[in-house]
N, C-alpha and C positions, 0 to 999 in steps of 0.2 A: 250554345252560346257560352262563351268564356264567364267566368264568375264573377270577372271585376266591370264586364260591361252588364251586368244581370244587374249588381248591385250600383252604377253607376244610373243606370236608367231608373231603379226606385228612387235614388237619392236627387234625381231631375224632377221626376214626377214630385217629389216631397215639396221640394221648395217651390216648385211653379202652385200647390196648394197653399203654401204659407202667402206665399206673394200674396194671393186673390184675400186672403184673411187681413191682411194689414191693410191701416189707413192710411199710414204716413208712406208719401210716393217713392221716397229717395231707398227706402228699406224695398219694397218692391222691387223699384228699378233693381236693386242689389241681387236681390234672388233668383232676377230672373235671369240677370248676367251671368252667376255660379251656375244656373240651369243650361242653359247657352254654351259655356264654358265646358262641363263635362260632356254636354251632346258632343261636341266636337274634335273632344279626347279620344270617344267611343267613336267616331265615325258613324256611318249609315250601316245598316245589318242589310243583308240580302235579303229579298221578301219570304215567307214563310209561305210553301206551297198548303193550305188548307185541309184539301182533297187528300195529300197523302200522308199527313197525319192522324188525318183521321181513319184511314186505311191501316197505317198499323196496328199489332195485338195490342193488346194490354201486358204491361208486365206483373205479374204476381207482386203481392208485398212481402212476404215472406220467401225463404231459404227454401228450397225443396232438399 
């Protein structure tokens, strides 16, 4: 997954949390448009096959 759609989709998720915290509607409404607005930047991702992620190794954390 490219960087700017990794970090595009925290910063949806972020604000769709802020929305649910605010009282005042028109601030809401707002966040959740900017949320709206980068989904749509990023477009849709292809689905993530589960099964063969979990099938590959693991990578070391270190250098060998």
């Amino acid at each position: 997954m490219p960087r700017y759609t990794s970090f595009a989709r925290e910063a949806a998720a972020t604000l769709l949390r802020m929305a649910k915290t605010t009282k005042d509607p028109q601030v809401a409404s707002g966040l959740i448009q900017r949320a709206a607005d980068l989904k749509d930047r990023t477009g849709e991702l292809p689905p993530v096959d589960i099964e063969a992620v979990a099938e590959e190794p693991k990578k070391p954390l270190t250098k060998n």
